[in-house]
MDAnalysis code that builds the backbone (N, CA, C; Angstrom):
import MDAnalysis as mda
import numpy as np

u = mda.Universe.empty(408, n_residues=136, atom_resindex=np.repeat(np.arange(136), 3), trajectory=True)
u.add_TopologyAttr("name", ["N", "CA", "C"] * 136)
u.add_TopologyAttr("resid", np.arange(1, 137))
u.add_TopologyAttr("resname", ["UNK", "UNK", "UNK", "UNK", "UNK", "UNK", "UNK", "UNK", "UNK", "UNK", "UNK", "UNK", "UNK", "UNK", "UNK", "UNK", "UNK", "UNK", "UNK", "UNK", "UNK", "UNK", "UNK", "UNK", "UNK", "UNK", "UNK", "UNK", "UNK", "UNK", "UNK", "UNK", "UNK", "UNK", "UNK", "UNK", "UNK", "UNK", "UNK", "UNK", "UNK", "UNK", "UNK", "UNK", "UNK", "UNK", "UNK", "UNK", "UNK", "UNK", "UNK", "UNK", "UNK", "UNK", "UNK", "UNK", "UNK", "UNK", "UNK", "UNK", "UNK", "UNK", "UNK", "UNK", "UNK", "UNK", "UNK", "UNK", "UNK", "UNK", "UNK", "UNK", "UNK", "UNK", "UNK", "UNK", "UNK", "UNK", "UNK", "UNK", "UNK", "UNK", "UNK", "UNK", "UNK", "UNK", "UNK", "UNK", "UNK", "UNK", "UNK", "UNK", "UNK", "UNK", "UNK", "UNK", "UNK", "UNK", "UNK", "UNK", "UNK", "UNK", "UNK", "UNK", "UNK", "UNK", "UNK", "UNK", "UNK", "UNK", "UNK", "UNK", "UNK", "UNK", "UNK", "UNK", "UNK", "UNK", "UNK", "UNK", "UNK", "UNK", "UNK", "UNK", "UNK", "UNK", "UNK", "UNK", "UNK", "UNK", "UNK", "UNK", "UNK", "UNK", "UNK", "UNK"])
u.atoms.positions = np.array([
    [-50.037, -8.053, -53.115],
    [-49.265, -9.053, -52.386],
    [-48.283, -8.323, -51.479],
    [-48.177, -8.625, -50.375],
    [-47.193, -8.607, -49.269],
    [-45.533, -8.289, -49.723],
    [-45.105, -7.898, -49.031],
    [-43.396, -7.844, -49.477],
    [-43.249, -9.146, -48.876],
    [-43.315, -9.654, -47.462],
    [-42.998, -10.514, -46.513],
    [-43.635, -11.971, -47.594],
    [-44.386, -11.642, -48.239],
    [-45.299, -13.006, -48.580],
    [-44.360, -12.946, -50.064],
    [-44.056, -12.091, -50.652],
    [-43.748, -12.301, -52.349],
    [-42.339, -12.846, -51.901],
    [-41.242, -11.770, -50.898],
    [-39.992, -12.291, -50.271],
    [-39.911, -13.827, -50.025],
    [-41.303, -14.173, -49.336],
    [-41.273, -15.988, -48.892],
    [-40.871, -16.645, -50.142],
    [-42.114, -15.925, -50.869],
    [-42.271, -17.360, -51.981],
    [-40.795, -16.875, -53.009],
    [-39.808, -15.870, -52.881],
    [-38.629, -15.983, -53.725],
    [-37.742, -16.654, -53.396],
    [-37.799, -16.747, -51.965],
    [-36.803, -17.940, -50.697],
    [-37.054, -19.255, -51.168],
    [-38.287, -19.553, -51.219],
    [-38.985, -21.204, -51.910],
    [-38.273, -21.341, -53.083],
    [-38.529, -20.044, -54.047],
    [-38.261, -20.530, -55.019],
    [-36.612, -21.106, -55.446],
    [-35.827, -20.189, -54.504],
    [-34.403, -20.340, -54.310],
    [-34.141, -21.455, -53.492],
    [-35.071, -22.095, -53.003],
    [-34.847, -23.372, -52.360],
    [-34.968, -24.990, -53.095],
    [-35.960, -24.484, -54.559],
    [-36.468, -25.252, -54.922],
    [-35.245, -26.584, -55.634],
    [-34.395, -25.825, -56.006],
    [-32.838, -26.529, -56.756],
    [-32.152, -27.581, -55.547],
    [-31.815, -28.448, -55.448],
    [-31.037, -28.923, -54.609],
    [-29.829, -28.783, -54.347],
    [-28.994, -28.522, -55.936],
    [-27.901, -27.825, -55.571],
    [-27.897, -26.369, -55.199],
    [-28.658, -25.253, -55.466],
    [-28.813, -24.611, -54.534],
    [-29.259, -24.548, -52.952],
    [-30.199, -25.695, -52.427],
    [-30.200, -25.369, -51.050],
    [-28.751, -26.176, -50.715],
    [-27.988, -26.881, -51.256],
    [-26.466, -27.012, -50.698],
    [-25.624, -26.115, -50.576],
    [-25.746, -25.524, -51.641],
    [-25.233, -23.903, -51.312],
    [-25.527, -23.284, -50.270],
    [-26.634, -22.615, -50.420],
    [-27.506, -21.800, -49.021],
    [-27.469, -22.648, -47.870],
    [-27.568, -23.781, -47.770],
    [-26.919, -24.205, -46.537],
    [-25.646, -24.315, -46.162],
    [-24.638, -24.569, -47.341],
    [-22.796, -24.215, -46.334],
    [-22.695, -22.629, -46.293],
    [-23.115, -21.968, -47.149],
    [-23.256, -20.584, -46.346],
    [-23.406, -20.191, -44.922],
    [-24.847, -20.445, -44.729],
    [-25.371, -20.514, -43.637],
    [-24.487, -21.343, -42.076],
    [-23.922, -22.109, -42.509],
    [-23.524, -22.646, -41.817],
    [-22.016, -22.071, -41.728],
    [-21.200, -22.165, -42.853],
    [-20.364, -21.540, -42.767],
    [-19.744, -19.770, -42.149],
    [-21.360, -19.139, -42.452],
    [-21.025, -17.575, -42.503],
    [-19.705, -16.339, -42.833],
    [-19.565, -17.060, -44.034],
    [-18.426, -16.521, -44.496],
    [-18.549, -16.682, -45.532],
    [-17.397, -16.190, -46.769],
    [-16.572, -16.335, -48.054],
    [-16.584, -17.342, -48.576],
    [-16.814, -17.746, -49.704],
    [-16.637, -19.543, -50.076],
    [-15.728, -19.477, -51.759],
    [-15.167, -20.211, -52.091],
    [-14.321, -20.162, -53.306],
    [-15.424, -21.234, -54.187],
    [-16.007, -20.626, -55.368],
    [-16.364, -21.565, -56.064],
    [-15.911, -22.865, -55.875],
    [-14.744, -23.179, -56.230],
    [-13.970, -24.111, -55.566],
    [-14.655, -25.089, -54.631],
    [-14.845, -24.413, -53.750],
    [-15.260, -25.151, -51.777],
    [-16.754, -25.517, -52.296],
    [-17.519, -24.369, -52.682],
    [-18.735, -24.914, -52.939],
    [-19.130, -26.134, -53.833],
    [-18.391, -25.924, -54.944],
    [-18.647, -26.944, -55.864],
    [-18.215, -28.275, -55.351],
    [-16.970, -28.539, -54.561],
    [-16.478, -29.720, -53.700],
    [-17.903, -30.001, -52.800],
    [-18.426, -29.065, -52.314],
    [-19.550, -29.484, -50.764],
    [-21.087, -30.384, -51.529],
    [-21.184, -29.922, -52.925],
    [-22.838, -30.016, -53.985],
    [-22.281, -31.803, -54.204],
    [-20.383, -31.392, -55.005],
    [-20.204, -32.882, -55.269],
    [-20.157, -34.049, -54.319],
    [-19.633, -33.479, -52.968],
    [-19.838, -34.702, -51.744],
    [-21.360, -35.156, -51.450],
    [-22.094, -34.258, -51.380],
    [-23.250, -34.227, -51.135],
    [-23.962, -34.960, -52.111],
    [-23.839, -34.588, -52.959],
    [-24.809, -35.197, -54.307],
    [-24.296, -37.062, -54.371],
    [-22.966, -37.223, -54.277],
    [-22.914, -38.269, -54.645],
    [-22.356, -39.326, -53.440],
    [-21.938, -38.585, -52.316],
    [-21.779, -39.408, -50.976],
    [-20.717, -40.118, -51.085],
    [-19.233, -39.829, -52.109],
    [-18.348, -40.609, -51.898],
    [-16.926, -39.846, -52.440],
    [-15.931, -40.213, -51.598],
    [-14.471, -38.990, -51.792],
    [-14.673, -38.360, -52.816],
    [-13.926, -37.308, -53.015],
    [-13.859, -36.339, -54.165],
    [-13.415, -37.308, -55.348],
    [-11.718, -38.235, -54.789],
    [-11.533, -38.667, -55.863],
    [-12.052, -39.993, -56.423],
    [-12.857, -40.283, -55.686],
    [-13.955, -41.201, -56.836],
    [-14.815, -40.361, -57.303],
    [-14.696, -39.146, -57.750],
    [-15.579, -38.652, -58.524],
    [-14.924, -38.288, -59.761],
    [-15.830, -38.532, -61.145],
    [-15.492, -38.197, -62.600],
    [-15.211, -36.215, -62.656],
    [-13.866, -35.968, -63.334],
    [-13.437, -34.581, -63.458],
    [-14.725, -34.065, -64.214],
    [-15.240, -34.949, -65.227],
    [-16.650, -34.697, -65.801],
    [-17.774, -34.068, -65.417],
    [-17.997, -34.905, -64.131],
    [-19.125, -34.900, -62.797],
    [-18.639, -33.408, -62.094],
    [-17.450, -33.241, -61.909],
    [-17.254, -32.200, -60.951],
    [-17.091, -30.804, -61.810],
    [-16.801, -30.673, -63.069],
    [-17.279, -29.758, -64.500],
    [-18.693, -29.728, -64.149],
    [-19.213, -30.752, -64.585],
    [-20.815, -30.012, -65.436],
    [-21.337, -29.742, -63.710],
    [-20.648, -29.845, -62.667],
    [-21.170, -29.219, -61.356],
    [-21.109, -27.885, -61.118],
    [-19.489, -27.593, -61.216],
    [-19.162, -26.463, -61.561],
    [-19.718, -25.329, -62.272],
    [-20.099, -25.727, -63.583],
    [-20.582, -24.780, -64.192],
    [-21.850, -24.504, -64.276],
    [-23.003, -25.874, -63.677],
    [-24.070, -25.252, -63.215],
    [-24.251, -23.888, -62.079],
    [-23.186, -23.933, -61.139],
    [-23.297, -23.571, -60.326],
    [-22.976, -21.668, -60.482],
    [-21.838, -22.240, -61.511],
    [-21.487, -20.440, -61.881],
    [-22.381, -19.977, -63.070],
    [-23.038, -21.009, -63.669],
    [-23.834, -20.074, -64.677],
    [-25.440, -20.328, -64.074],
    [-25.940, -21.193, -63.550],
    [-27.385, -20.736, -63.373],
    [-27.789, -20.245, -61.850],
    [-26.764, -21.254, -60.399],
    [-27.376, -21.157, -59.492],
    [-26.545, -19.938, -58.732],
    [-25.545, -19.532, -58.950],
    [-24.626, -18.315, -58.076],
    [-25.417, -17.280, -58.447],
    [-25.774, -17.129, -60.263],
    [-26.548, -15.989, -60.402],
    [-28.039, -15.530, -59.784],
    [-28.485, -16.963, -60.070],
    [-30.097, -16.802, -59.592],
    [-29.673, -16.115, -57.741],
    [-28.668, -16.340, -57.250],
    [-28.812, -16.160, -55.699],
    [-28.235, -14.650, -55.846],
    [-27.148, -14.370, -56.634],
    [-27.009, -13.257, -56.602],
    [-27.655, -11.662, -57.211],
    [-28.971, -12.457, -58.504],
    [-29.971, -11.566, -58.332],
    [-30.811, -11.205, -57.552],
    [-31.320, -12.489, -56.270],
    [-31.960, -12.239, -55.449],
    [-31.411, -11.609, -54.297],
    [-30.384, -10.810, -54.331],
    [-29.289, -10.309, -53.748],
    [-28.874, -11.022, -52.412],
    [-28.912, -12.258, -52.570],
    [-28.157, -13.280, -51.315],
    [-26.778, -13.221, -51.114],
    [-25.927, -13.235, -52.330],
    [-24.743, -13.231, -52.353],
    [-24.159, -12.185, -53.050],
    [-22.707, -12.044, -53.268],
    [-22.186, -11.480, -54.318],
    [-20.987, -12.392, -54.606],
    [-20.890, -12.370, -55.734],
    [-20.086, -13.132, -56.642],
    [-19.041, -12.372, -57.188],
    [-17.657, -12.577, -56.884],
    [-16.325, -11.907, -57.482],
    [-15.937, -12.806, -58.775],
    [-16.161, -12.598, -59.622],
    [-15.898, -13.734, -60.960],
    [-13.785, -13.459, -60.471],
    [-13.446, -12.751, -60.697],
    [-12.188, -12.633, -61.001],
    [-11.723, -13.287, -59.669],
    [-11.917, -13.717, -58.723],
    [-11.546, -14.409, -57.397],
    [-11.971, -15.227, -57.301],
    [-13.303, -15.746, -58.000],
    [-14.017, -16.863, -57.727],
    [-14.949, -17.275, -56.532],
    [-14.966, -16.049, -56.050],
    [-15.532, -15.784, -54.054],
    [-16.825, -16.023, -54.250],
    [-17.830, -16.519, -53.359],
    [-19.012, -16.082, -53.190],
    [-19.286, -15.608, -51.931],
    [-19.893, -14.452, -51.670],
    [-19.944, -14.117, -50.418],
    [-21.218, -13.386, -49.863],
    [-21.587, -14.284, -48.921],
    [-23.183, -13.839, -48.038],
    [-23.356, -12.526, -48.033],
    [-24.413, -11.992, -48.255],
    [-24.829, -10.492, -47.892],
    [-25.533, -9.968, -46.911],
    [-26.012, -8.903, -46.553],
    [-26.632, -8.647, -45.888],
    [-27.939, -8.780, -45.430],
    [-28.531, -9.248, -46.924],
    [-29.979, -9.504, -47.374],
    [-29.878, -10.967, -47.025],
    [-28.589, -12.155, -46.676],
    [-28.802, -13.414, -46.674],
    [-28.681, -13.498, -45.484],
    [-27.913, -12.742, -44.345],
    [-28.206, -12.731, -43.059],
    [-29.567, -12.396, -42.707],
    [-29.817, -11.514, -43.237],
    [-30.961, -10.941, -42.886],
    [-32.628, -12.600, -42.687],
    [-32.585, -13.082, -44.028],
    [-33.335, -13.744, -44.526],
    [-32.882, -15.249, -44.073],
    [-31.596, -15.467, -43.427],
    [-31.374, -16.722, -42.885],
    [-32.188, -17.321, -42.176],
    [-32.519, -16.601, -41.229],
    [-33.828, -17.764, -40.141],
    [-34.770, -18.821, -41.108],
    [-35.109, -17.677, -42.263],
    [-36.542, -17.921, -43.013],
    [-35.612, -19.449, -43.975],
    [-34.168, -19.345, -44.288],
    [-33.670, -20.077, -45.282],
    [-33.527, -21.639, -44.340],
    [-32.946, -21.250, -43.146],
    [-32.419, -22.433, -42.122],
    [-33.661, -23.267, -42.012],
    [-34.808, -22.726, -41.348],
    [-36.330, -23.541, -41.610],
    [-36.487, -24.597, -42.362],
    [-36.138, -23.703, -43.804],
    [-36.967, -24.761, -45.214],
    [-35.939, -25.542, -45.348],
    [-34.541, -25.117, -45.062],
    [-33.087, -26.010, -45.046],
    [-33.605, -27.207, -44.302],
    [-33.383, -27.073, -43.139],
    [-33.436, -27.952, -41.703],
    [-35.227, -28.715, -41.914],
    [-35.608, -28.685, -43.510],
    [-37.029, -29.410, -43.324],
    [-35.966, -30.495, -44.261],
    [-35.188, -30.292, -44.884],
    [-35.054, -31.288, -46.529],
    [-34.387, -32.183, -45.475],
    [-35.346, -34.030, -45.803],
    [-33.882, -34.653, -44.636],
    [-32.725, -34.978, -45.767],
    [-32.461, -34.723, -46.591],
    [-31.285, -35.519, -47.078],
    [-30.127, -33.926, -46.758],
    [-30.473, -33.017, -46.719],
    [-29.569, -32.300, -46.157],
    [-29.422, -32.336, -44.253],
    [-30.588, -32.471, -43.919],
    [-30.193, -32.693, -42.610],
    [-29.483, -33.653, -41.494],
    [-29.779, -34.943, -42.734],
    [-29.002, -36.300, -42.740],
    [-27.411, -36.547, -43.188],
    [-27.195, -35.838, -44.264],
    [-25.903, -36.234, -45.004],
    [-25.041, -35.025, -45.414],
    [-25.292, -33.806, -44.889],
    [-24.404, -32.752, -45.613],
    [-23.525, -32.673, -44.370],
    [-23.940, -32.455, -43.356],
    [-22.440, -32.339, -42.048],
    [-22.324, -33.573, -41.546],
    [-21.976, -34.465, -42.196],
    [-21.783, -35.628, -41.570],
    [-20.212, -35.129, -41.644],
    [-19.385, -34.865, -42.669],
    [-18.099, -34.618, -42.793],
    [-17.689, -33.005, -42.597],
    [-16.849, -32.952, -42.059],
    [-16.806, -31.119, -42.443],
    [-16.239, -30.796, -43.708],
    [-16.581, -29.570, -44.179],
    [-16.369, -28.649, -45.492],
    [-14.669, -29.494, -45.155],
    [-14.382, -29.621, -46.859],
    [-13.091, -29.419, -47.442],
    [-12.221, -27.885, -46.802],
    [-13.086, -27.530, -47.275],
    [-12.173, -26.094, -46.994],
    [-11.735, -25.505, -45.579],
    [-12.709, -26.360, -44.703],
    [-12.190, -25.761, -42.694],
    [-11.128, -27.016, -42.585],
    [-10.494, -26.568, -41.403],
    [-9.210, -27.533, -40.873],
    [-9.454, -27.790, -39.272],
    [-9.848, -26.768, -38.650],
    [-10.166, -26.692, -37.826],
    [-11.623, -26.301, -36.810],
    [-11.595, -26.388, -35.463],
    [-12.879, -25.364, -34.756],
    [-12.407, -25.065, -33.651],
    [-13.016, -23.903, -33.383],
    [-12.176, -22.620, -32.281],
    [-12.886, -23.163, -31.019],
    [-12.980, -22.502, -29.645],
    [-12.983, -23.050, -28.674],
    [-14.498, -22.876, -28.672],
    [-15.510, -22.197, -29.748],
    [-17.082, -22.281, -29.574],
    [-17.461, -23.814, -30.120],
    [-16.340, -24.487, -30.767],
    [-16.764, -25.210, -31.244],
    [-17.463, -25.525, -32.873],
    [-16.892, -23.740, -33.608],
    [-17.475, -23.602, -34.758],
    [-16.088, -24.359, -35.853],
    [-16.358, -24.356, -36.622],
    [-15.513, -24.594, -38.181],
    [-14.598, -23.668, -38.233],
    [-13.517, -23.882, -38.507],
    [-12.508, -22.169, -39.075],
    [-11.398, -22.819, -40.158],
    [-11.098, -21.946, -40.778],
    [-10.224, -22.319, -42.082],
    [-8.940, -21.865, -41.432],
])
C-alpha cells in the first residue's frame, strides 16, 4: 500500500467522529492555538445549535472529556496536533498544515458542518483584521 493511499484512509478515519471533524475544522479555519476550552465551546455550539448557556454543565463535561481523552489523542497520535495538558493548548502541526487541503475537502463535503458551524464566530475571536480573517 501507498504512503499517499494508507495517509488518505488515516485522514477518513480521523474524519469519521463528528466531534472530531469539528475540531479539524476550527483548526483549519482558525490556524492557530485553541484552549481545550474554545474547542469544547465550538463541538457544544455545533452539536446542539443553541447558546452555551442553555446548555447542561453535564452536556458540556461528558464533551469535554471526550475530547481530551479519546479525540485530542487520536489527532495527536496521528501527529495533527500537539496537546499541552498543563495549558490545555491544542496546537496544529506541521503534518496538519501539511495534510489540510486533503482535511478541508472531506470537511467542506459534511453539509451540517458546512451549513451550521460558521454561522456564528468562535467564542474565542473578537475580532477580524483588514483580510477579513478572525483574530483573538
Amino acid at each position: 500500500m501507498s504512503r499517499s493511499l494508507s495517509e488518505f484512509d488515516t485522514i477518513l478515519d480521523l474524519c469519521e467522529d463528528k466531534h472530531r471533524r469539528i475540531v479539524l475544522a476550527v483548526l483549519a479555519e482558525q490556524q492557530r492555538s485553541l484552549t481545550m476550552d474554545d474547542l469544547t465551546k465550538m463541538v457544544v455550539k455545533h452539536d446542539h445549535q443553541t447558546p452555551l448557556t442553555e446548555i447542561s454543565g453535564e452536556i458540556v463535561t461528558r464533551i469535554k472529556i471526550g475530547l481530551r481523552h479519546a479525540h485530542i489523542p487520536k489527532l495527536e497520535e496521528a501527529g495533527l496536533v500537539d496537546y499541552d495538558s498543563d495549558r490545555q493548548l491544542v496546537e496544529p502541526t506541521a503534518e496538519f498544515d501539511r495534510v489540510e487541503p486533503h482535511l478541508s475537502a472531506i470537511l467542506g463535503a459534511d453539509p451540517e458542518l458546512a451549513t451550521s458551524l460558521w454561522e456564528e464566530r468562535p467564542a474565542c475571536v473578537t475580532e477580524s483584521n483588514e483580510d477579513g480573517e478572525w483574530t483573538s
